[in-house]
Backbone bond lengths (Angstrom), bond angles and torsions (degrees), N, CA, C in turn:
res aa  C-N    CA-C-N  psi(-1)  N-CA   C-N-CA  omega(-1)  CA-C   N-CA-C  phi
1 X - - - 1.470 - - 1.521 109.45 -
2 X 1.249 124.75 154.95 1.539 133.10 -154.10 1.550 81.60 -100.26
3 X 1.457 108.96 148.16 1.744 114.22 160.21 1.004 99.33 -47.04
4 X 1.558 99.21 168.39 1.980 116.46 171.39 1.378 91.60 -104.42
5 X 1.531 101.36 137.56 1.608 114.66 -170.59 1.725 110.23 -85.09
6 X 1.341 119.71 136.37 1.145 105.45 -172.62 1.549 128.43 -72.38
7 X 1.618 137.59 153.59 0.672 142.54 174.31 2.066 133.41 -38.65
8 X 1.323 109.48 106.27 1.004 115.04 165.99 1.408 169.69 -75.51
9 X 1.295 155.86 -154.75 1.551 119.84 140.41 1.504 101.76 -90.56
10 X 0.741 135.59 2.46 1.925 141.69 170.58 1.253 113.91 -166.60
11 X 1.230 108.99 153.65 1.550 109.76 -175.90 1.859 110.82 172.73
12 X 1.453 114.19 129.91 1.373 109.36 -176.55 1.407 114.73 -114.73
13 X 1.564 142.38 95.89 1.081 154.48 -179.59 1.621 109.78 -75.07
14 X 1.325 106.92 142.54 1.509 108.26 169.82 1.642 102.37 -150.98
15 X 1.555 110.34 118.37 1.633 147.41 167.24 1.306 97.09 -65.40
16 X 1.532 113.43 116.81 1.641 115.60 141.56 1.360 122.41 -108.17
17 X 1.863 112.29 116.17 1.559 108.86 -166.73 1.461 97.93 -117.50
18 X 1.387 109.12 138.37 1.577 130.19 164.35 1.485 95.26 -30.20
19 X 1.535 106.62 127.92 1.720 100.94 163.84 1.784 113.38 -82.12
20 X 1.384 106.70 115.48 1.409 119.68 140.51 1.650 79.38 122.76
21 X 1.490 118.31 32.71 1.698 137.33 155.17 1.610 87.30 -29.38
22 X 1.809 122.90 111.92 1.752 99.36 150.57 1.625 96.64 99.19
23 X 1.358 119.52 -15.30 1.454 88.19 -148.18 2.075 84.39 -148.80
24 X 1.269 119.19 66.38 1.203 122.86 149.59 1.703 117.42 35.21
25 X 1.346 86.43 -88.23 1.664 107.67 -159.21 0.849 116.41 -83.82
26 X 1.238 126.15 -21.60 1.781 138.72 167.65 1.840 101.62 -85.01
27 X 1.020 112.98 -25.31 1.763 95.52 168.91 1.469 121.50 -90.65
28 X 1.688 104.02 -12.84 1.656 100.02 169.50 1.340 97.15 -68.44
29 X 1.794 109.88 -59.63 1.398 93.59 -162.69 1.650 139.86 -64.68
30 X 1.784 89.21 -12.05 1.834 89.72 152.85 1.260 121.52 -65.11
31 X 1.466 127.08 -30.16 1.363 120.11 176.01 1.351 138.93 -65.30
32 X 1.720 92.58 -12.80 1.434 109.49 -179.55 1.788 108.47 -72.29
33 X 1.579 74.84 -65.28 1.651 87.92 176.72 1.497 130.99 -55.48
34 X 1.044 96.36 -41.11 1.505 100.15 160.71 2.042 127.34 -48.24
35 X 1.665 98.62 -38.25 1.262 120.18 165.41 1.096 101.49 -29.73
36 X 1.784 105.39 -86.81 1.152 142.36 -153.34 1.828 113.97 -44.98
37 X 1.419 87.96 -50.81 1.750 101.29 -168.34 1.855 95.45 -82.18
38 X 1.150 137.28 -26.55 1.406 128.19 179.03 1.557 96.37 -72.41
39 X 1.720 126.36 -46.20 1.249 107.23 -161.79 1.684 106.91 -89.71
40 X 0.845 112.84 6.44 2.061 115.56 166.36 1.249 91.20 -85.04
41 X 1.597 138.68 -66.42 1.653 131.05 -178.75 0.961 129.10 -70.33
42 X 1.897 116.24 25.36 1.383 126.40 -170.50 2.126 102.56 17.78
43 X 0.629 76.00 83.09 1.864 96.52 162.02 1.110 108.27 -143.78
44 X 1.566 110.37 179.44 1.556 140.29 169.44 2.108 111.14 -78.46
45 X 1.230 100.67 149.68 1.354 83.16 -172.90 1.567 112.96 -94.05
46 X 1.499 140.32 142.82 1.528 131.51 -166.30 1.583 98.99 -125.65
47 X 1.639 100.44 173.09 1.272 103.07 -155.19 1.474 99.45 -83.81
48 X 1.035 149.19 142.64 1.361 146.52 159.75 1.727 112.24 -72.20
49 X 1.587 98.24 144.89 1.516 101.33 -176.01 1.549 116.35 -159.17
50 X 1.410 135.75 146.96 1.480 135.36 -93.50 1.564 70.62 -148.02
51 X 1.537 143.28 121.97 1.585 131.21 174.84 1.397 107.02 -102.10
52 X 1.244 129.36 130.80 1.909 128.46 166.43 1.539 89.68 -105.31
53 X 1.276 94.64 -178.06 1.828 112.74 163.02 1.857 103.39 -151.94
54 X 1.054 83.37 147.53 2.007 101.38 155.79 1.302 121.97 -134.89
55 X 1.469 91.00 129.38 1.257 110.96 171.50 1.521 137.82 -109.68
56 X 1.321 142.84 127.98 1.252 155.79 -130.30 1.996 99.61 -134.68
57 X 1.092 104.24 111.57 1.386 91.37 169.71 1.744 92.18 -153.57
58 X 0.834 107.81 128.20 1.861 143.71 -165.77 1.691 99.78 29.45
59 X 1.430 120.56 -88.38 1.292 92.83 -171.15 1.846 102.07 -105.99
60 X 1.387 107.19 3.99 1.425 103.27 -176.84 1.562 124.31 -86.64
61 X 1.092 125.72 174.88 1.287 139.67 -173.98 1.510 131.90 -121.85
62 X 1.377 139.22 72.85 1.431 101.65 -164.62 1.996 116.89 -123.24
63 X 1.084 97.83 146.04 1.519 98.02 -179.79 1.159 111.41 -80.28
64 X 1.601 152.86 120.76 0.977 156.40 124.55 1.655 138.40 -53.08
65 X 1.097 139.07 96.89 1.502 164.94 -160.05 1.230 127.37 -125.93
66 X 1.154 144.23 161.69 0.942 165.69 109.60 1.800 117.87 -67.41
67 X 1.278 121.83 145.11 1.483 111.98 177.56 1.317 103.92 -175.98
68 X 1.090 128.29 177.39 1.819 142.72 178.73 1.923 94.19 -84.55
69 X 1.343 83.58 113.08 1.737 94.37 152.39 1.850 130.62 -2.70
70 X 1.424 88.24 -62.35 1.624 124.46 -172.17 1.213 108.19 -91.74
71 X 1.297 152.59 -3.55 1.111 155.05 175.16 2.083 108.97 -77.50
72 X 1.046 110.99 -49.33 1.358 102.57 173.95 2.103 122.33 -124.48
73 X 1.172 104.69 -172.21 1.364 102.43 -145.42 1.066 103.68 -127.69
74 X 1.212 120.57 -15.47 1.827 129.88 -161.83 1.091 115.64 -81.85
75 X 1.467 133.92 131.52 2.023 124.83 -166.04 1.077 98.42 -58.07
76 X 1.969 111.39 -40.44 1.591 108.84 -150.92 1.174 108.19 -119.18
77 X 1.496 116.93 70.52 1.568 127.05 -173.58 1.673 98.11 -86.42
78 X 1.590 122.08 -41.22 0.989 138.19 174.69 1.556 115.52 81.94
79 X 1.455 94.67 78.95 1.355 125.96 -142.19 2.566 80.48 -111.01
80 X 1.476 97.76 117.67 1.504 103.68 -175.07 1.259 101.01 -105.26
81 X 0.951 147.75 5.97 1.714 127.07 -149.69 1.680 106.57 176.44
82 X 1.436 131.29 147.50 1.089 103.47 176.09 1.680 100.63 -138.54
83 X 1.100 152.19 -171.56 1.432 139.46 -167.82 1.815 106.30 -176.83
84 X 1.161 119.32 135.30 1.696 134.50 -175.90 2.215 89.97 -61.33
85 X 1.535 95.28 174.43 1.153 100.10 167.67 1.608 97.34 -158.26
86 X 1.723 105.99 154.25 1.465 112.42 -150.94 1.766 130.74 64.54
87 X 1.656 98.91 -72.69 1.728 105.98 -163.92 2.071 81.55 -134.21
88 X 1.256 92.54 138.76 1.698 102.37 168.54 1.341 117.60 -63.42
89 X 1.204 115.04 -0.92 2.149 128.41 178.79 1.476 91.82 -93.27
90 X 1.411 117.52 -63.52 1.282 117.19 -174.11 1.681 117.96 -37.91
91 X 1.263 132.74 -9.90 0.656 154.73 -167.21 1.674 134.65 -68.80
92 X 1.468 92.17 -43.50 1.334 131.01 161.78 1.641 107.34 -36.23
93 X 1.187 104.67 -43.72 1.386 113.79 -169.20 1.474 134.22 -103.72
94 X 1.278 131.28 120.36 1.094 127.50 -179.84 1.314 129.92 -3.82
95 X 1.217 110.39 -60.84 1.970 148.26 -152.26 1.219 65.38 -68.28
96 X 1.661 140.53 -100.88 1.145 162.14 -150.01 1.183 123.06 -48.71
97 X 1.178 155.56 -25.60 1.195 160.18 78.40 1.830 144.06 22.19
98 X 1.616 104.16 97.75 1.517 108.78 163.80 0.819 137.08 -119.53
99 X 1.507 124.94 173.08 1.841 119.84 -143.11 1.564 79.13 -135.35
100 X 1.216 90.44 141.96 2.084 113.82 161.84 1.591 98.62 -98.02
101 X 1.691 104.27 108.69 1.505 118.90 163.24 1.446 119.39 -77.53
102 X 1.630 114.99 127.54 1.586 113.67 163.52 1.458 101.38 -119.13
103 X 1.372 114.56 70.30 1.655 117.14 -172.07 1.249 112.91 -75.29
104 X 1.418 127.50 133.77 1.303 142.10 178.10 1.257 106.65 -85.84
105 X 1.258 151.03 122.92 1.454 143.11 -147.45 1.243 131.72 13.07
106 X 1.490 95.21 42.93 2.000 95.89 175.60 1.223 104.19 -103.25
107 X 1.119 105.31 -175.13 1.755 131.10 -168.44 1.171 128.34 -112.77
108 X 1.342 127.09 146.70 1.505 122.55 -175.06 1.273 90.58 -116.63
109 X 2.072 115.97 132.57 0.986 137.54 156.00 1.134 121.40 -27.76
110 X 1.616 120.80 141.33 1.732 110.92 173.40 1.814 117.51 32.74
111 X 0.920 104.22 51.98 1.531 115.37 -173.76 1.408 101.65 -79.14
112 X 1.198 118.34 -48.52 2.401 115.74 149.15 1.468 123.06 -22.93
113 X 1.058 103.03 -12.86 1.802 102.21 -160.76 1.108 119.23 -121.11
114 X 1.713 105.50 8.95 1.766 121.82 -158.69 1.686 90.47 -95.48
115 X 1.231 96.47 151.71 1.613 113.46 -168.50 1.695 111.76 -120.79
116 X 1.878 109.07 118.86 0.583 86.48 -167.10 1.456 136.40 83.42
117 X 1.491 121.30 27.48 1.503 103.37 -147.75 2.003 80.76 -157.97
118 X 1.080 125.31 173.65 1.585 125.47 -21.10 1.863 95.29 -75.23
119 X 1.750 106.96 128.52 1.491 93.68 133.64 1.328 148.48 -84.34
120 X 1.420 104.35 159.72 1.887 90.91 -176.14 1.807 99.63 -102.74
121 X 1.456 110.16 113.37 1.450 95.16 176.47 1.387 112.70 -108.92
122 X 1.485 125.46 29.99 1.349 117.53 138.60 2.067 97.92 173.06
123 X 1.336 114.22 161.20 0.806 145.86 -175.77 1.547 113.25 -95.82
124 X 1.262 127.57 -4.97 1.309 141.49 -171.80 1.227 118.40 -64.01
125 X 1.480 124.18 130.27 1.454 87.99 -166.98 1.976 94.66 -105.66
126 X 0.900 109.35 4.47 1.918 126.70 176.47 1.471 92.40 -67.99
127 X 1.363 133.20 -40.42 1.586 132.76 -123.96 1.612 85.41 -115.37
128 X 1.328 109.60 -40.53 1.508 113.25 -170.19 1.940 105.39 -68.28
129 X 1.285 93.75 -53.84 1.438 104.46 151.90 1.477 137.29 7.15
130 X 1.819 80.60 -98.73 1.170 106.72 -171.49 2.031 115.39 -69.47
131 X 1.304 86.41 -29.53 2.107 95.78 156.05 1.199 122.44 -57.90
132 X 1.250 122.96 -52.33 1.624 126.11 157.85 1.501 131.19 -43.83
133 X 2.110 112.35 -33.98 1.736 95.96 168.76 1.285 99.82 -105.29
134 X 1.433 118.47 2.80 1.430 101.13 176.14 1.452 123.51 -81.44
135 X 1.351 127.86 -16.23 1.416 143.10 171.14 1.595 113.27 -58.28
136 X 1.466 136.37 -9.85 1.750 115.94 152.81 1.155 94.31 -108.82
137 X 1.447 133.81 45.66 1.727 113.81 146.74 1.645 99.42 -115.83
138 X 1.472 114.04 12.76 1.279 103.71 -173.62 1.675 112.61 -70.98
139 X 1.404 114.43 149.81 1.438 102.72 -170.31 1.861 123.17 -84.74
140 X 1.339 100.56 102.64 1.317 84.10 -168.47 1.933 128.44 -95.75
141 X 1.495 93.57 74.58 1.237 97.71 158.83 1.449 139.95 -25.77
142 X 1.367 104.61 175.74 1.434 101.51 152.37 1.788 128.88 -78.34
143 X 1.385 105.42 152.64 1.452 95.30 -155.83 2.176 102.48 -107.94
144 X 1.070 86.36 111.81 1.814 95.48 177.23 1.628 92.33 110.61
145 X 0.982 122.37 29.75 1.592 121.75 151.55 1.459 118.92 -162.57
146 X 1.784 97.23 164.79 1.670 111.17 -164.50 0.951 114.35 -60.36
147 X 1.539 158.79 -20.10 1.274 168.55 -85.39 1.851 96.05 -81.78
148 X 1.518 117.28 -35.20 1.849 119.10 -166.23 1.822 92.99 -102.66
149 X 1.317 116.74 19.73 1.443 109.94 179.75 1.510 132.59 25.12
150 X 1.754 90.89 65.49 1.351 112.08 172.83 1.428 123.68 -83.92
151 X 1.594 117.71 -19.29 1.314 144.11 -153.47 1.976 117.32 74.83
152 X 1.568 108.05 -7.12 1.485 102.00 177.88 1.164 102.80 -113.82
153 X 1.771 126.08 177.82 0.873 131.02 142.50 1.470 137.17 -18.81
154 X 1.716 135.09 148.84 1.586 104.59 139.74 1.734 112.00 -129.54
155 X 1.297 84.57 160.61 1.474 106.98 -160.02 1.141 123.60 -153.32
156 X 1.447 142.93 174.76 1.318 145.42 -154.24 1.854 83.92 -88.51
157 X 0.866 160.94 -21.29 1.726 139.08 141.40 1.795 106.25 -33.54
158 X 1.325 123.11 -76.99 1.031 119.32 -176.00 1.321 120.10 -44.98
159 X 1.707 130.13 -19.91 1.536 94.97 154.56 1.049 112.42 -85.07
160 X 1.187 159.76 -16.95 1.594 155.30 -159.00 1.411 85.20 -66.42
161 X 1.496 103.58 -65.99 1.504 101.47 -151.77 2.015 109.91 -70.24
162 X 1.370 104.54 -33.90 1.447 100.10 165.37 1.594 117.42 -56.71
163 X 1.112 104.87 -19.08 2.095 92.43 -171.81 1.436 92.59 -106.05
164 X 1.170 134.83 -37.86 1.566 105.41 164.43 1.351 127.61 -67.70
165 X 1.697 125.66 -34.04 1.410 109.77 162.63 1.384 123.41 -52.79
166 X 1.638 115.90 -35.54 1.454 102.77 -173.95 1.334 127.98 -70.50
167 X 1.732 103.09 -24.15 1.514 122.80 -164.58 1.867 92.88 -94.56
168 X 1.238 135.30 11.53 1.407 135.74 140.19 1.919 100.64 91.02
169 X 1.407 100.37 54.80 1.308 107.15 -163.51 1.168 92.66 -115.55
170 X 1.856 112.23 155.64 1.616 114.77 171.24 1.390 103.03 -55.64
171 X 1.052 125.09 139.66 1.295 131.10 135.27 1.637 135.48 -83.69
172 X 1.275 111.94 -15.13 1.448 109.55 161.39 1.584 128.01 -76.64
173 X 1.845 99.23 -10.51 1.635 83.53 -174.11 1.919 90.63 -113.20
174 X 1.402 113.49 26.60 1.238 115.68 155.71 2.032 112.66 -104.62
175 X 1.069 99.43 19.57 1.907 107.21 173.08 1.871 94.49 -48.71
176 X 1.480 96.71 142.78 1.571 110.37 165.09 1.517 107.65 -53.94
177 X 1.470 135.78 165.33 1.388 128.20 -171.53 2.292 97.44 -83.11
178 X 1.694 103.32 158.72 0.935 76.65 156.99 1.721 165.05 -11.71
179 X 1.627 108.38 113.26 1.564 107.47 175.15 1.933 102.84 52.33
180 X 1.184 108.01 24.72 1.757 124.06 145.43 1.149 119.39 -128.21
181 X 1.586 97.25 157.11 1.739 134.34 -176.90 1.320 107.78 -114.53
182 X 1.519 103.69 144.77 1.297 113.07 166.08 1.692 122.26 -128.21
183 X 1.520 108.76 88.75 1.589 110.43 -163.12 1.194 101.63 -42.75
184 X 1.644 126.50 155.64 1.340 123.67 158.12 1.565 116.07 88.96
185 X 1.640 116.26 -8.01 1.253 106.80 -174.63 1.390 126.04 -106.42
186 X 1.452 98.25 4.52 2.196 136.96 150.12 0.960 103.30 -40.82
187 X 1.698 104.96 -72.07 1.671 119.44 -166.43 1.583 107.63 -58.17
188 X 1.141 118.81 -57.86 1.622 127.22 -177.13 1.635 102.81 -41.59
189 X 1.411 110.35 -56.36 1.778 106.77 163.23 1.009 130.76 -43.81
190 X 1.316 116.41 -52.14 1.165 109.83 -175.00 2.136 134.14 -84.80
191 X 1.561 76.61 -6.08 1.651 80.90 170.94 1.244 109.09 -99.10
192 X 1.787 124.38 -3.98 0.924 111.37 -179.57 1.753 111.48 -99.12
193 X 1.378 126.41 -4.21 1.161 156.68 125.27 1.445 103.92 -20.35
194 X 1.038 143.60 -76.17 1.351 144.37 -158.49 1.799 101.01 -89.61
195 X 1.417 126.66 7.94 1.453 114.53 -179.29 1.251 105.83 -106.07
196 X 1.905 123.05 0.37 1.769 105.45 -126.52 1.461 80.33 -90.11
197 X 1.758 111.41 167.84 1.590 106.84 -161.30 2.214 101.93 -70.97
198 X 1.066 72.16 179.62 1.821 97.68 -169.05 1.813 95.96 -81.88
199 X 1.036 124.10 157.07 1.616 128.64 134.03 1.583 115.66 -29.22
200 X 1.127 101.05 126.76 1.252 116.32 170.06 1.432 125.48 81.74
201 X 1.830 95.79 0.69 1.686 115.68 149.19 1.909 101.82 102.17
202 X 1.586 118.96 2.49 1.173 139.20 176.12 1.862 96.33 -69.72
203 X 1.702 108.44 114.15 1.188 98.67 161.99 1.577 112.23 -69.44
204 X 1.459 98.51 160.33 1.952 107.28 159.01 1.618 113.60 -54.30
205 X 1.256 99.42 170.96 1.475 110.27 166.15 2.089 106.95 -51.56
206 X 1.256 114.24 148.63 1.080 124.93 168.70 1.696 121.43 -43.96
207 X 1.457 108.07 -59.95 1.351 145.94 163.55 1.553 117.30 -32.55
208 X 1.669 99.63 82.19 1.783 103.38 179.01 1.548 117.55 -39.21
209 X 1.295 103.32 -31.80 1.334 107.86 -175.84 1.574 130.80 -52.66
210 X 1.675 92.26 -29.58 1.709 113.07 -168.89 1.531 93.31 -70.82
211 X 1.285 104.72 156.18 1.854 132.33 176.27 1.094 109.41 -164.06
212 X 1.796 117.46 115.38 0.605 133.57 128.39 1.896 133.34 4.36
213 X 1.469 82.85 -78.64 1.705 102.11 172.34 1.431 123.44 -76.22
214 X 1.595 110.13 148.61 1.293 97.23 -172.95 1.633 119.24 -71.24
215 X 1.466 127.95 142.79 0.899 141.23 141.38 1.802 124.08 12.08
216 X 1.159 127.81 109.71 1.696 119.87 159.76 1.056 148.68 -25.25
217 X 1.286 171.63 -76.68 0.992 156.43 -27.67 1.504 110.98 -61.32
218 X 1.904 108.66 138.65 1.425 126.17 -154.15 1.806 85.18 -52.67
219 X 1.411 104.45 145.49 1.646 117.82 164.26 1.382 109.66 63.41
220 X 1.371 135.53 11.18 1.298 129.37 -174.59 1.833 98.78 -149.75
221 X 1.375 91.52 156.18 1.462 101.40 -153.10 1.685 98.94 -128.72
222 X 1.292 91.36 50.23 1.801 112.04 162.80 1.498 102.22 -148.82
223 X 1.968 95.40 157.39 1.359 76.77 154.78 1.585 156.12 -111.15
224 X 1.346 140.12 -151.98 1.084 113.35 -174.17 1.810 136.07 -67.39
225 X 0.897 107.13 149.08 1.805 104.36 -164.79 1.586 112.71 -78.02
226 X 0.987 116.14 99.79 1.640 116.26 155.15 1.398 135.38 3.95
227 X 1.586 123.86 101.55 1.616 101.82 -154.92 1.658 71.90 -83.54
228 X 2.048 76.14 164.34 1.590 104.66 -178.63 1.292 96.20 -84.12
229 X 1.920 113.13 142.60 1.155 121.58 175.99 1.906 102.46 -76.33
230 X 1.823 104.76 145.25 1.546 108.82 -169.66 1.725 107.26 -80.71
231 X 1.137 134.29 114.37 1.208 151.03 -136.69 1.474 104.96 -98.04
232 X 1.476 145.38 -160.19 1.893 139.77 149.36 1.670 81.17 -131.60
233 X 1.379 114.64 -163.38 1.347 122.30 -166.55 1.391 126.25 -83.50
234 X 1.551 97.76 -26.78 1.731 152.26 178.26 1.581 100.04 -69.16
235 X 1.136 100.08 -28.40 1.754 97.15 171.70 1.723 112.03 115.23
236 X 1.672 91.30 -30.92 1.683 102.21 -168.75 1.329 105.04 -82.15
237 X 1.865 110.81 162.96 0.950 127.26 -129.73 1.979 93.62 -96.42
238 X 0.999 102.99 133.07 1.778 100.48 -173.37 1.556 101.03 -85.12
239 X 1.843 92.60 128.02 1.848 113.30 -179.03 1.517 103.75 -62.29
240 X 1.332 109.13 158.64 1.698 115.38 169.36 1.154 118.38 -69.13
241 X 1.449 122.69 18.53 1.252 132.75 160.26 1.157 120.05 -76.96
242 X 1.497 120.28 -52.57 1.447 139.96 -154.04 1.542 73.69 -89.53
243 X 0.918 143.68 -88.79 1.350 145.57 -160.76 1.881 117.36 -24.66
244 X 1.089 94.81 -29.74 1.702 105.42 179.03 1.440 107.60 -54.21
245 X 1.202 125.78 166.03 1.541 130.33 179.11 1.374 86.74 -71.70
246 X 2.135 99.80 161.88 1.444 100.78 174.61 1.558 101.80 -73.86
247 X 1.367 125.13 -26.01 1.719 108.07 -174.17 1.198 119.73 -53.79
248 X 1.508 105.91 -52.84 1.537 118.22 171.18 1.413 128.85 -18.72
249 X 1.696 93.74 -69.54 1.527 118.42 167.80 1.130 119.99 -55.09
250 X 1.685 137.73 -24.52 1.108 147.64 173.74 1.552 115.29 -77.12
251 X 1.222 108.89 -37.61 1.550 114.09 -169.68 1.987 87.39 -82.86
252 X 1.438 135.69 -38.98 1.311 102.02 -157.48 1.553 103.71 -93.72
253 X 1.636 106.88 8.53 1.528 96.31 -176.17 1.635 95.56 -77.51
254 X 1.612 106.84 -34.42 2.112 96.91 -156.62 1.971 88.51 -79.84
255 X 1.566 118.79 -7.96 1.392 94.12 152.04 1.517 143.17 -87.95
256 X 1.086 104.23 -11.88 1.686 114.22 159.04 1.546 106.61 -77.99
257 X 1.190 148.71 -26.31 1.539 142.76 149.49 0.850 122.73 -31.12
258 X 1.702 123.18 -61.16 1.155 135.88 -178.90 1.574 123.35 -39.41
């Protein structure tokens, strides 16, 4: 593990921790899944890994997370946002339920076990900033499904990776560590991809959902094709007449007869 870098007047750190660091049953069941999804993409299988950040801005400190509701205890964890997990009903409920942390001297779990870690991906003190008010507009979906049709998951990756894309940070020298993955940190790109401001300094709509660009088609990675306009033989373009069913056309001619 790399020293911990000392404290600055700004500074943006990012933790990569083994998923299910501490916690048994959540690292088998990454192992499963992990199985599963390498042997459908005929690949090799990689380590899965869990992203925090810290942030440093003059004399403060803050931990940024994602986590289960129920996992901690403290009034003033500084908990912004809160989001369903699995099904948006499930939600209702404690068990089911996670909180977006902007902790002011809190702590990151198993913080020993982070790989590779801490990087410093910038010294800025604008950048450190701008991570700090951007964290309650983060979108908090449901957590372990597509719901903003990214094609991945979302998950506590997708904010890491959403608040450093938005806040204008490398993203290549935030890569998972060696021969690791980080589910969910696609999706975080790519919605943060579709927010970045407009010309002339006009943010987008609020609404992850909005794009700009056109739309997918399911399983294909263009977009959708242009229906062909219906033509006569002559080349010209056939009226919404001709286009009508022949019954249609049949029933309003014997009513103009009449």
């Amino acid at each position: 593990m790399l020293t911990r870098p000392d404290a600055g007047t700004a500074c943006v750190d990012l933790y990569w921790l083994p998923l299910g660091a501490g916690a048994h049953c959540v690292r088998w069941n990454g192992r499963v899944y992990e199985a599963l999804v390498a042997a459908r993409a005929h690949r090799e299988r990689c380590d899965l890994y869990h992203a925090a950040l810290e942030v440093r801005l003059d004399d403060d400190r803050f931990v940024i997370e994602m986590a289960p509701v129920w996992d901690r205890h403290e009034p003033d964890r500084g908990v912004v946002a809160e989001g369903a997990v699995g099904y948006p009903w499930l939600g209702r409920s404690r068990w089911f339920r996670y909180e977006v942390r902007r902790w002011r001297d809190g702590f990151i779990p198993d913080v020993a076990a982070a790989v590779d870690s801490p990087r410093r991906l910038s010294r800025d003190h604008d950048s450190a900033q701008q991570i700090l008010e951007l964290i309650p507009s983060f979108p908090a979906v449901t957590w372990g499904r597509d719901e903003l049709g990214t094609g991945e998951m979302w998950n506590s990756n997708s904010l890491v990776a959403w608040l450093l894309a938005r806040s204008g940070h490398n993203m290549e020298a935030a890569r998972p560590p060696t021969h690791g993955r980080a589910p969910g940190w696609a999706a975080g790109l790519a919605v943060a991809a579709r927010q970045v401001p407009r010309l002339g300094g006009a943010d987008r709509p609020a609404d992850p959902r909005s794009d700009d660009q056109p739309r997918l088609e399911r399983g294909h990675g263009r977009p959708p094709r242009p229906r062909p306009r219906a033509t006569t033989r002559s080349g010209n373009p056939v009226s919404g007449w001709l286009r009508r069913p022949r019954a249609l056309r049949s029933h309003r001619r014997r009513a103009l007869a009449r």
